[in-house]
MIBANU-854515 format. One line per field, with one value per residue (C-alpha): residue number from 1; x, y, z. Coordinates in Angstrom, 3 decimals, always signed. Layout:
k: NUM/... .
px: X/... .
py: Y/... .
pz: Z/... .
***
This chain:
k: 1/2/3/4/5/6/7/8/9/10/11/12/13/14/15/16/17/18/19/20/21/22/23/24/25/26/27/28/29/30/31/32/33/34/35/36/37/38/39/40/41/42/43/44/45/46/47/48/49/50/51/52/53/54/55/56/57/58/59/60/61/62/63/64/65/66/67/68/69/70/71/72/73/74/75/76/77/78/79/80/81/82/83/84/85/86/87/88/89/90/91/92/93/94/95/96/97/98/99/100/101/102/103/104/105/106/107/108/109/110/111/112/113/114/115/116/117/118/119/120/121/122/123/124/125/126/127/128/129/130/131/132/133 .
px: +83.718/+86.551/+90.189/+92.439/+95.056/+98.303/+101.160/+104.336/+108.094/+110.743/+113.204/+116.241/+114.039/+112.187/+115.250/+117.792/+121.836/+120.971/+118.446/+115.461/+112.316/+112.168/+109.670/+107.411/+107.175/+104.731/+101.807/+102.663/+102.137/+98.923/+98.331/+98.541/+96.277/+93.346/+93.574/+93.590/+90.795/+88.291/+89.171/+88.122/+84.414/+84.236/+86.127/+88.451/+89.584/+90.276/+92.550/+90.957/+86.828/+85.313/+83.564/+86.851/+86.420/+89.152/+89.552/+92.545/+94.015/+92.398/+94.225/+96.500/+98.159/+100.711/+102.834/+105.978/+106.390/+109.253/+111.181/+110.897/+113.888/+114.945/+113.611/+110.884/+107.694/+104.771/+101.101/+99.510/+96.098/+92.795/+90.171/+86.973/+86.031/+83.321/+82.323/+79.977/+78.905/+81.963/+84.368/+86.350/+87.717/+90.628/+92.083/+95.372/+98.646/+101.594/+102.646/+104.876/+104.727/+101.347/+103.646/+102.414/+105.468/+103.194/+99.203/+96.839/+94.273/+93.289/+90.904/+90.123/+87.559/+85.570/+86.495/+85.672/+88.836/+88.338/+87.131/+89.184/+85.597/+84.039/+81.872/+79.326/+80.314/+78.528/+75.021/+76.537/+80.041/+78.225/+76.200/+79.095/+81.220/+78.082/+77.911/+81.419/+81.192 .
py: +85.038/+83.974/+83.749/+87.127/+87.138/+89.853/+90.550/+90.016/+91.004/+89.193/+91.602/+91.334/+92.544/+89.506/+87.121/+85.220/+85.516/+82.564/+84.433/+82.608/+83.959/+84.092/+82.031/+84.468/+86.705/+84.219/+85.136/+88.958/+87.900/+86.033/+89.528/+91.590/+89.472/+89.311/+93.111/+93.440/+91.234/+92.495/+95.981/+94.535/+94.184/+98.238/+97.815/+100.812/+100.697/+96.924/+97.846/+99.955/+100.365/+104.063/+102.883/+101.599/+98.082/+95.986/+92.886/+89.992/+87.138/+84.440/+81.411/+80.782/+77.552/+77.408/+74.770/+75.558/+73.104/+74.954/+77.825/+81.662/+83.174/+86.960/+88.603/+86.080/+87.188/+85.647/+85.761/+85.829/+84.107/+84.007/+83.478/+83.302/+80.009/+80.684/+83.803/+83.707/+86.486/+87.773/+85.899/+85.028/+81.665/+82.118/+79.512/+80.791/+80.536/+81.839/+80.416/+80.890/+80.278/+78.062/+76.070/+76.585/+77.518/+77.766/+77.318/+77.447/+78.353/+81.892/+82.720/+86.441/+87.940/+91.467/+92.991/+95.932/+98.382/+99.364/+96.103/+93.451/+91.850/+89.897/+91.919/+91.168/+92.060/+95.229/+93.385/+94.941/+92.908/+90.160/+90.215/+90.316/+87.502/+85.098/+85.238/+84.892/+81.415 .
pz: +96.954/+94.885/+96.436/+96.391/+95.013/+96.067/+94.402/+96.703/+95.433/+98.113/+99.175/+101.226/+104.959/+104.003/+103.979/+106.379/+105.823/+103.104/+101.004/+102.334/+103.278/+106.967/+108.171/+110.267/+107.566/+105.119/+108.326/+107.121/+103.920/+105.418/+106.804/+103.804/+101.924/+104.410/+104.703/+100.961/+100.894/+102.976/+102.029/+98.420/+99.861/+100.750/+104.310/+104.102/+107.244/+108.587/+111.540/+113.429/+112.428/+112.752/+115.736/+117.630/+116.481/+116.121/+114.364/+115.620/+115.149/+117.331/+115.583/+113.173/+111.839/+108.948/+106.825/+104.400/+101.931/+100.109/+100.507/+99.060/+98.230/+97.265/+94.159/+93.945/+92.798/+95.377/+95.343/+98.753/+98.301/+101.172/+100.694/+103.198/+104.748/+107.480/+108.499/+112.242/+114.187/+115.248/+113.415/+109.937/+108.831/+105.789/+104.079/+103.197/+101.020/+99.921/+95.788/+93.423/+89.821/+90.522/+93.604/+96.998/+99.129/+102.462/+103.765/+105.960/+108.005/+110.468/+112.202/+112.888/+115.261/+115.711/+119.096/+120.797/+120.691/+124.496/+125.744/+123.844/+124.049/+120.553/+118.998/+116.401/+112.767/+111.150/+108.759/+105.776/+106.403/+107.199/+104.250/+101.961/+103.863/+103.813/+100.706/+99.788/+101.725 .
***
């Protein structure tokens, strides 16, 4: 699967007393684009799953190499790395103008809402995320 690409507009929430993006908010961003993404392969719900299931962040490792500033107009790119049995790989970045402000790498995995146990991904989710990869 190729990389998806979202749309971001930097408003002032988003920002420091300086104008900068505050740095926690380029894993929403992160966020927003993995939703958006898997919702692209027929996942309408990607919080919560019909049958309780919940998916969460396992890992998650991030670099800024330059800042984002207000009224900036972002892309938040993932794109699937490795998908196994109960979990999702993204590579991941944040860019502006073709210049990559922030990246890297999260790991998501299927749990069991009640639980908090891993849970093995539906076949049909599976199917599509193997062969994004």
């Amino acid at each position: 699967m190729p990389e998806y690409r979202l749309p971001i507009r930097v408003y002032i929430e988003d920002t420091d007393a300086g104008g900068i993006v505050y740095y926690v908010n380029y894993l929403k961003y992160f966020e927003r684009a993995r939703t958006e993404l898997i919702r692209s392969l027929g996942v309408d719900k990607t919080a919560v799953m019909e049958d309780g299931s919940v998916f969460v962040v396992t890992s998650a490792a991030i670099d800024y190499h330059a800042p984002a500033r207000l009224d900036d107009q972002l892309e938040a790119v993932a794109e699937v790395v490795n998908s196994g049995a109960a979990t999702i790989e993204f590579r991941q970045s944040v860019v502006r103008s073709g210049i990559e402000l922030a990246s890297g790498q999260v790991r998501v995995a299927l749990t069991d809402g009640a639980s908090g146990k891993p849970k093995r991904m539906p076949k049909g989710l599976r199917e599509l995320l193997t062969q994004s990869t």
